[in-house]
C-alpha positions as CSV (number, residue, x, y, z in Angstrom):
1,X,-4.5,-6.0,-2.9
2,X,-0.9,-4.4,-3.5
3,X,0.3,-6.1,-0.4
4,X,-1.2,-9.7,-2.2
5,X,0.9,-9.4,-5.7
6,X,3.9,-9.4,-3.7
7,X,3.2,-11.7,-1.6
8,X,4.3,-9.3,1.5
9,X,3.3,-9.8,5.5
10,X,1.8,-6.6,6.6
11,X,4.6,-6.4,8.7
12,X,6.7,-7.0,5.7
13,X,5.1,-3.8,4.1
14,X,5.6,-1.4,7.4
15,X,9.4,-2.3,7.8
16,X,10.0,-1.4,4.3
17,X,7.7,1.4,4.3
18,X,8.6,2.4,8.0
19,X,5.5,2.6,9.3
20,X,4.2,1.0,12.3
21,X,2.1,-2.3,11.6
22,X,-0.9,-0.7,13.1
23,X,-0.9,2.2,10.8
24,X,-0.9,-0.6,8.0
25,X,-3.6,-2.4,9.7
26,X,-5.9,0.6,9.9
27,X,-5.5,1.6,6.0
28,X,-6.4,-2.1,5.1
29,X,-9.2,-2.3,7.7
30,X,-11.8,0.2,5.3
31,X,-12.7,0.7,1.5
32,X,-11.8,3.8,-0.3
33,X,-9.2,6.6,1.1
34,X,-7.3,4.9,4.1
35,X,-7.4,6.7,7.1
36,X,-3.9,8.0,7.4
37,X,-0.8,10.9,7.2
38,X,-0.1,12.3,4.0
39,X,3.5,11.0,5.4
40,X,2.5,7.7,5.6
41,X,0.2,7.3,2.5
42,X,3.3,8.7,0.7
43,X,5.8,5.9,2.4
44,X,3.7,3.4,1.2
45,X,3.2,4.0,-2.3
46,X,6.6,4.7,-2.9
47,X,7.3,1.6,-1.1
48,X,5.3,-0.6,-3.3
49,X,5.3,1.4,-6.5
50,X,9.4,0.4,-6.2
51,X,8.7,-3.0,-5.7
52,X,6.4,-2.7,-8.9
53,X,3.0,-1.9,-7.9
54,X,0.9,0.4,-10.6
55,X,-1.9,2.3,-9.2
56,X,-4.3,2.5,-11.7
57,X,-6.9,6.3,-11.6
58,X,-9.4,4.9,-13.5
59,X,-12.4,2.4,-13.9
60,X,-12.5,2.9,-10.2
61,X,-9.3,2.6,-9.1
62,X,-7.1,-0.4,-8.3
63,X,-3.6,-2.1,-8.5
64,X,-1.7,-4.3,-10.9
65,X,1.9,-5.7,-10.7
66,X,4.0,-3.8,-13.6
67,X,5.8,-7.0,-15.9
């Protein structure tokens, strides 16, 4: 959903995340915790929380773009 409100390639995402597509292809590929590295979970939220992504705790979780 992140990846869809900017409008980002997954390969978009794991070049500025730098992390291999595959490892953004296997956290996409199930619902709830992806299967990944602390690392990598890291590189990706910082990636998209930069890019204005808010991850929300609550109501069960989700994503908004920050305006």
């Amino acid at each position: 959903m992140a990846r869809g409100h900017l409008k980002w390639s997954a390969e978009e995402l794991a070049g500025a995340a730098g992390v291999g597509l595959s490892t953004i292809r296997r956290m996409e590929s199930v619902d709830g915790p992806p299967p990944s590295t602390v690392a990598n979970l890291q590189a990706v939220q910082k990636t998209l929380e930069a890019e204005g992504i808010v991850f929300i705790d609550d109501n069960g979780g989700g994503v908004k773009l920050k305006r």
